[in-house]
N, C-alpha and C positions, 0 to 999 in steps of 0.2 A: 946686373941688377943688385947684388950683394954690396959690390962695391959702393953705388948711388945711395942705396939706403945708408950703408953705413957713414957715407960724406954727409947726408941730408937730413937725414929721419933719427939716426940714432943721438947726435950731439942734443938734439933736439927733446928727445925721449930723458936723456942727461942732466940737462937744465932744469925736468919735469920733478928731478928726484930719482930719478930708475937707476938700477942695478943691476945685473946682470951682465950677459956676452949673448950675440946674434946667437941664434935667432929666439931667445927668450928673455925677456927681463919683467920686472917687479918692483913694484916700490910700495914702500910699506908706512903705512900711515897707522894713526891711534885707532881708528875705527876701523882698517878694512886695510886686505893687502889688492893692489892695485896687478894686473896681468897682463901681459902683452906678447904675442908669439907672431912670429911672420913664417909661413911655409909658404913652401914651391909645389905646384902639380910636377910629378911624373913623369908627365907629358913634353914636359918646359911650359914658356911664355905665360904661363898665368900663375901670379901670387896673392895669396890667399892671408889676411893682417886678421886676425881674433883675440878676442879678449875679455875675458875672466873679472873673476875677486872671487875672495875669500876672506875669512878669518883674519885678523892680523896676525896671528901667533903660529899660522898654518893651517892645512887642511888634512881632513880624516876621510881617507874615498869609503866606496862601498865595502870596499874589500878588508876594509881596518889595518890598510895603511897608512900612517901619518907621515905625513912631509913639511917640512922646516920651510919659513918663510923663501930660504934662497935654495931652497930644493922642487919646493911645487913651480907649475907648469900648465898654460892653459888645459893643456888635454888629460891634466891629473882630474879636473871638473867635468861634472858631467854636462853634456852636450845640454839640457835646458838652461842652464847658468851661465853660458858662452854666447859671444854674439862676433860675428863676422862684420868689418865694417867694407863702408864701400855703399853707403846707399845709393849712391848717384852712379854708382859703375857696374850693382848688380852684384854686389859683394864680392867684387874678384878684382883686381888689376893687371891689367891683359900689358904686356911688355914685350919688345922686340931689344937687337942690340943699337937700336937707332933712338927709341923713347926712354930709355931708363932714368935721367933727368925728369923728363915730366911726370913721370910713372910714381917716383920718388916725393914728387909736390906734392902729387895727388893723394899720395898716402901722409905724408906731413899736414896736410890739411885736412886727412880725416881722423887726425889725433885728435881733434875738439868735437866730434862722431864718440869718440872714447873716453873723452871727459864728460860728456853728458850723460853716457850709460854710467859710468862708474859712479856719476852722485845720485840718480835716478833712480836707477835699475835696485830693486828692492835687497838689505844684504838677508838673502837669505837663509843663510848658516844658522841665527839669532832666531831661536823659540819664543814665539810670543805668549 
C-alpha cells in the first residue's frame, strides 16, 4: 500500500505544493499551513488519510510547544481541528495485497474531500 500511495497519491500531493517525506507532508501558504498525514491500523489492511492546518508560521500545542512549519504534524493538532477523509468509504480505506491500485485512486480523489476542508473549514488559530 506504501508503495501505490507513493507511485499515485504522493506526485500528486507534489504538484499541490507539498513537502515533506510519507507519511507526513505540508504545504505552506500566506494564510494558513496546509496538513496531510496517512497511518496504517495495527491490525493491517485499513488506512486511515487526516488532515489538519494551522498557522502559516507554525503551531503552539497546549503544552507550549511550538513547531516550525516543516516540523508540525496532523497529530501535533488537536483532534477537533482534524478531519479524517473518506466520506464515501466511512473514513477508512480498507486494502488487501490485491486492491492497493484502487485503494490509492480512492485516496487521490479524496484529496479534493481535502481541498474543500482546507478553504472551508474555519482557520481557527486567528482571534476574532
Amino acid at each position: 500500500m506504501i508503495h501505490s500511495l507513493k507511485k499515485n497519491v504522493v506526485p500528486i500531493l507534489r504538484e499541490c505544493g507539498f513537502k515533506g517525506s510519507f507519511p507526513h507532508f505540508y504545504r505552506k501558504l500566506e494564510c494558513r499551513l496546509d496538513l496531510i498525514m496517512f497511518q496504517f491500523s495495527a491490525w493491517g489492511g485499513t488506512l486511515y488519510v487526516e488532515v489538519s492546518k494551522c498557522a502559516p508560521d507554525g503551531h503552539l500545542d497546549v503544552s507550549g510547544e511550538f513547531y516550525t512549519p516543516n516540523k508540525v504534524k496532523v497529530y501535533c493538532i488537536d483532534l477537533a481541528h482534524r478531519k479524517r477523509l473518506g466520506r464515501h468509504t466511512q473514513e477508512m480505506f480498507k486494502f488487501n495485497e490485491n486492491n492497493t491500485v484502487v485503494v490509492s485512486t480512492y485516496v487521490r480523489e479524496a484529496l479534493q474531500e481535502a481541498e474543500d476542508w482546507w478553504s472551508s473549514y474555519p482557520n481557527w488559530w486567528i482571534q476574532y
